[in-house]
N, C-alpha and C positions, 0 to 999 in steps of 0.2 A: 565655771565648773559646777558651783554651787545648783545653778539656775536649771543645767542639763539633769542631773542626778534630781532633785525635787521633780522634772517633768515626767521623768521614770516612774515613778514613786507615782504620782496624781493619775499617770496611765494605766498604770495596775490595777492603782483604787477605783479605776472607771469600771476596768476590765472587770472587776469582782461584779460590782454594783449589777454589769447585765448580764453575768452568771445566774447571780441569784433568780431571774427573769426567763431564762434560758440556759438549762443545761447545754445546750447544743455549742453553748459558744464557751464551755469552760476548757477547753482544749488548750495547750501556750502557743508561745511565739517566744523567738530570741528577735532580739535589734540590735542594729548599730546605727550612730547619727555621726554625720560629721557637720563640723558648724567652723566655717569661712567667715574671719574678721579681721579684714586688712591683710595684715600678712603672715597674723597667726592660724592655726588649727588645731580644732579641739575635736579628739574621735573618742565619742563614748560607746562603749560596747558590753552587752548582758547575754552571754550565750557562747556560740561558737560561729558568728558571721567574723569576715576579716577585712581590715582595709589594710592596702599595702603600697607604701608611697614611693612610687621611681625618683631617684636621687643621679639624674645623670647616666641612666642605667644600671644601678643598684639597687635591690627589692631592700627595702628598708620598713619591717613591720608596725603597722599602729596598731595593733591590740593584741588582745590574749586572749586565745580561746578560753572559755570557763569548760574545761573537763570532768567531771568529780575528784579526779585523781591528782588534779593540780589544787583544789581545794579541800583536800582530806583533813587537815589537822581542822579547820573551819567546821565542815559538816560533822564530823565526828563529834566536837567541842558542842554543838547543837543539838546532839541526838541520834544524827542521822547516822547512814552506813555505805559504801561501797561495795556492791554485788557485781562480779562480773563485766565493770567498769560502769556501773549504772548506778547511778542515786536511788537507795533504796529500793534497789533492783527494779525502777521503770524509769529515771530519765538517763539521757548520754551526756547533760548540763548540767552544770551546776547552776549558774543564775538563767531566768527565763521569766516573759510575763505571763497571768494565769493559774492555770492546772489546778486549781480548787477544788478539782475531782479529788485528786489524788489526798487521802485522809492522812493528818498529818505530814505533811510534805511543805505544803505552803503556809503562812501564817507570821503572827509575833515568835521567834525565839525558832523558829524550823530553819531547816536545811538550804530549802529552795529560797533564794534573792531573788530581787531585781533591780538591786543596788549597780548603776552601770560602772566599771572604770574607766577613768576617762584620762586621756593624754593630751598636753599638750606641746604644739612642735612649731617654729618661726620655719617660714616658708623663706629658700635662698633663693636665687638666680639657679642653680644646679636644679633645681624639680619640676620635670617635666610634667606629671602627671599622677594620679592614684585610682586603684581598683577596687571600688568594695565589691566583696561578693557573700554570698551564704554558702552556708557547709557543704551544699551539693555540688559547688564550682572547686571548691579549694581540697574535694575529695579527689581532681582528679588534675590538682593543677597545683608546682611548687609556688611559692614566691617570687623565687628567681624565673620560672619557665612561666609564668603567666605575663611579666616584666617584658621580658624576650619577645614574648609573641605579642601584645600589646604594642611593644615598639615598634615593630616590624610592619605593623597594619596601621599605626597614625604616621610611618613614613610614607605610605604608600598613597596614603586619602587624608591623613589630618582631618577625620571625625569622628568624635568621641561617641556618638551616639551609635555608629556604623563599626565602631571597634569592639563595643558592648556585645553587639549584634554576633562579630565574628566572635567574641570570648564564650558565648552563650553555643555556638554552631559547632566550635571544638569541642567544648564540655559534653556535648552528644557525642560528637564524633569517638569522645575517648571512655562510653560507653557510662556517664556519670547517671545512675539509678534514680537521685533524689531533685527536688526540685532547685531550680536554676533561674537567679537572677545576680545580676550583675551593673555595676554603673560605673562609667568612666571617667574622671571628672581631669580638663587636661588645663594645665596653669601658664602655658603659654602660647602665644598667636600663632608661632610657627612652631615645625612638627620635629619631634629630638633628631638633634642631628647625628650623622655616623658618627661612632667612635672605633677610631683606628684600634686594633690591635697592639698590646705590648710589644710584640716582636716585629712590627712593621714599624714602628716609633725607633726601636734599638737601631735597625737595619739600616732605617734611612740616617739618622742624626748620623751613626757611624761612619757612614756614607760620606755624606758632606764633609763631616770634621776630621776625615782623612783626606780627603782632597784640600783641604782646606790650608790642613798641614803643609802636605806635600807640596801647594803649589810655595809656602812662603818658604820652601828649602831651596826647592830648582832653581837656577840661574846664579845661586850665591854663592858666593869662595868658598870652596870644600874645607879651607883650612880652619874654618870658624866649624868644629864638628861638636853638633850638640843633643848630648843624647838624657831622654826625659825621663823619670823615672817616676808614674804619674800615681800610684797611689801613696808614695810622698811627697810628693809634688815637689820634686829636689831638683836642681840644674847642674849638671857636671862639667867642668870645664875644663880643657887642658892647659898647662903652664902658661905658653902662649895667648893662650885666651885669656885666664885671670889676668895675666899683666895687663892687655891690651880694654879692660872689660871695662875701663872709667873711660881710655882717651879715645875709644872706637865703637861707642854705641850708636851705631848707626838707625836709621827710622827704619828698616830692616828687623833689626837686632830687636829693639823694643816693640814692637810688632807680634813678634815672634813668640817674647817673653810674655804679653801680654796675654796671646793666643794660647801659650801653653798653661799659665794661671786656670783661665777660664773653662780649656779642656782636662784640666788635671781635676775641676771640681765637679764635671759632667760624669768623667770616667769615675771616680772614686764614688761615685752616687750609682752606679750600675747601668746607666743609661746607654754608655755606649757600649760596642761590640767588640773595640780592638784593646788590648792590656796595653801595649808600649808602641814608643815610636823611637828609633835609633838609629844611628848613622846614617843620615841624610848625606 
């Protein structure tokens, strides 16, 4: 972390150096880096670019936009001031590299960084993939909907560079004014796979484990009537049954109880769709 934040720093100090040489290039830039070691990741970010890591189909954020108004007590403790959501009434960033134009603004002891923060995250089996983009992409694109659409185009092609392409082609399409770059960087060989639906996961187990039920009730002596009472996973039995319940446990009987165990701790989890099952 050390090493990224110092390379920030040495960049800036470059950036000044050919200021001094050329007003033309005193202008900033925000960044973000991401740095890939093994199965960690490190995303450092000075500005408002974003990377944002799919966890299985979940937009799951690596950085923080630098706003002025998320670094107020900061800028303020320096000097500085928040105009109309702008640093001294000309940037939209808090941290960025450059702007040496700007008098007072950048320097020892000023407002404006380029101090990056940086995160560290262990990469699992669940992580498909991550999107970095700049402000001009994530102007017109959630976290979650850039996730969606992303997954939806490395299902269809599983290529990240041709995904980039389509994220960059939407970003027009949905009318984004500022500039547009995007990278897709995808962490496995094959491309994420579908995820069902909660309500088609309910639908189906329910499915099954009423049949399931039903089939170990059919064909069996009505007189064994046994009804379940599944969010206490209780067994009721009638007199004749408790007598009979040590010398007439049949491979049936323990079957049964076994199967209702198992569905009493699926239904009590909300998994399935049906409340009770009784008088078989």
């Amino acid at each position: 972390m050390e090493a990224v934040q110092h390379a920030y720093l040495e960049t800036d100090a470059a950036f000044a150096n050919a200021c001094s040489l050329n007003n033309a290039l005193s202008f900033g830039t925000t960044a973000i880096t991401v740095l890939i070691l093994a199965r960690e990741i490190f995303v450092a970010n000075a500005g408002d670019c974003r990377a944002v890591l799919c966890r299985r189909g979940k937009a799951i954020e690596m950085s923080r936009n630098h706003k002025p108004h998320v670094e107020r007590s900061r800028i303020e403790a320096l000097g500085g001031y928040i105009y109309d959501g702008y640093l001294n009434g000309y940037l939209s960033v808090a941290r960025a590299f450059e702007n040496w134009h700007i008098e007072g603004l950048k320097g020892v002891n000023c407002p404006l960084i380029v101090e990056p923060e940086v995160r560290r995250e262990v990469l699992i089996l669940d992580d498909e993939f991550m999107i970095i983009g700049c402000d001009g992409f994530w102007d017109v694109f959630t976290n979650e909907s850039a996730v969606a659409f992303a997954r939806k185009r490395l299902q269809q092609h599983n290529d990240p560079e041709q995904c980039s392409h389509d994220l960059v082609d939407e970003a027009l399409r949905r009318c984004s004014s500022d500039n547009l770059t995007v990278v897709t960087v995808c962490f496995q060989k094959s491309p994420p796979p579908r995820l069902v639906p909660r309500k088609e996961v309910k639908e189906e187990i329910g499915r099954k484990h009423f049949e399931r039920g039903k089939s170990f009730a059919e064909g069996r002596d009505r007189r064994w009537r046994l009804a379940l009472a599944i969010k206490g996973k209780k067994k009721h039995l009638g007199t004749h049954q408790r007598e009979s319940w040590a010398s007439r446990r049949g491979p049936w009987f323990w079957d049964l109880r076994t199967h209702t165990e198992e569905e009493g701790i699926l239904l009590k989890s909300g998994i399935c769709g049906y409340p009770h099952v009784e008088d078989y």
